[in-house]
C-alpha positions in Angstrom: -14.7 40.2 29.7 -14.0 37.1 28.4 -16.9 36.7 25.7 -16.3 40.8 24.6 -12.6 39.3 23.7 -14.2 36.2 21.7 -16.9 38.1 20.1 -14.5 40.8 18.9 -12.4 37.9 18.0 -15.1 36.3 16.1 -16.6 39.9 14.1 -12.6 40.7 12.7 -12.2 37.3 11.6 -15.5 37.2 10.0 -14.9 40.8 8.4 -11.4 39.1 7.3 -12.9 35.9 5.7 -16.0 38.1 3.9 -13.5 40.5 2.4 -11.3 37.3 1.3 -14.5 35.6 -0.1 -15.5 39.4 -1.9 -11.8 39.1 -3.6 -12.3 35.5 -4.5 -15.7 36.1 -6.4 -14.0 39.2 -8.0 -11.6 37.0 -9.7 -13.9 34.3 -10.0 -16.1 36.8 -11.9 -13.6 38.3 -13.9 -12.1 35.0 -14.9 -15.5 33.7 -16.4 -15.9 36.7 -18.0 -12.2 36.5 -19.7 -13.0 32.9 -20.5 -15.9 32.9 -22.5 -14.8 35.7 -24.4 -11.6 33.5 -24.8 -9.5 36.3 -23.8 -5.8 34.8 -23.4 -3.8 38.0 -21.8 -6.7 39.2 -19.7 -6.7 35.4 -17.9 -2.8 35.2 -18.4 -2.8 38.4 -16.4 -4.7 37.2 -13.6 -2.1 34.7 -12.4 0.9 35.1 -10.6 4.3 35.9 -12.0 5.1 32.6 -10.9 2.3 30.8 -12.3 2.9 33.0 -15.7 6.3 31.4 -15.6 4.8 27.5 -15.0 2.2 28.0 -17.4 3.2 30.2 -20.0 1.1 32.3 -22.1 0.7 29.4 -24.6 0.3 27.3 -21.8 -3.2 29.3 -20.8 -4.5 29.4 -24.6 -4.4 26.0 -24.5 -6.1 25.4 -21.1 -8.6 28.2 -21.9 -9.0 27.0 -25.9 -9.2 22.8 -24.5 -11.8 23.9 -21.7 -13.6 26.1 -23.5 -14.4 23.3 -26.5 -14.7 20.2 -24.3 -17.3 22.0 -21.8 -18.5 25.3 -23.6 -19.0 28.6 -21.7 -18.7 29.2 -17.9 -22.1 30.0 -17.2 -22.3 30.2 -13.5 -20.6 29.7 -10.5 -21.6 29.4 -6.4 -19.5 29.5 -3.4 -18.9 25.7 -2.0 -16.1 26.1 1.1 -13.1 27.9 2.1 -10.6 25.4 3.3 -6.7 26.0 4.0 -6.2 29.5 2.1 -7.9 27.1 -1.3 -12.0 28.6 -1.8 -14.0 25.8 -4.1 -17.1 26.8 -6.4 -19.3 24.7 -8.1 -18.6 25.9 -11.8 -21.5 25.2 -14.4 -20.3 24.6 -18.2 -23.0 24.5 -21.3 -21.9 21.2 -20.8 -21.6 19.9 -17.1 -20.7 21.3 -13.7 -17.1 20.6 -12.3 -15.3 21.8 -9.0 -13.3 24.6 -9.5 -10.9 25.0 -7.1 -8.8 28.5 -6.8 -6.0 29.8 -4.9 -5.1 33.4 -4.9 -1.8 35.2 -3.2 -1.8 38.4 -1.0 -2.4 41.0 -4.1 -5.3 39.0 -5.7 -3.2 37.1 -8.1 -4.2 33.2 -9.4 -1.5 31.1 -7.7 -3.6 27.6 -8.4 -6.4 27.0 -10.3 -8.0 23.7 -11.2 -11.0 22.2 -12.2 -12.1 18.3 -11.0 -15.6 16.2 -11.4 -17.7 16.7 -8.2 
């Protein structure tokens, strides 16, 4: 009786981390998309009203506009870890790979985004 009770543990929390990872590469996805086309409200929309507020609309054009120069277009992106609610991707530039790491709230919103040398 036990191992039913951990296996059924282990499928639902499985189920719960793949649908997690599903939304992550959906944003992921859409993100890359938004920022090669340099598309300012689509990736200001992405993020939370609170990081909208931190950030600020001119805030992102110049994150998006300063990336988008220094390393040239987000080509491709794989799946590293999950670790404390943060999911980190191996991001590949025209220019070089760097770490993204991306933290979404409960309604698939950016809450923290950031990129960092591997």
């Amino acid at each position: 009786m036990k191992y039913i009770f951990l296996v059924l543990i282990c499928f639902s929390t499985s189920s719960i981390i793949a649908q997690d990872k599903a939304t992550y590469d959906k944003v992921s996805k859409t993100f890359q998309e938004n920022f090669n086309a340099q598309n300012i409200d689509a990736i200001f929309d992405l993020y939370t009203t609170e990081m909208q507020k931190e950030m600020t609309k001119e805030g992102v054009k110049r994150f998006v506009n300063g990336c988008h120069d220094q390393f040239g277009k987000l080509k491709d992106f794989t799946f590293i870890e999950a670790a404390e609610g943060i999911y980190s991707y191996d991001v590949e530039f025209d220019k070089l790979t760097l770490v993204m790491e991306l933290q979404l709230n409960k309604e698939g919103k950016i809450s923290a985004i950031q990129f960092q040398e591997s």
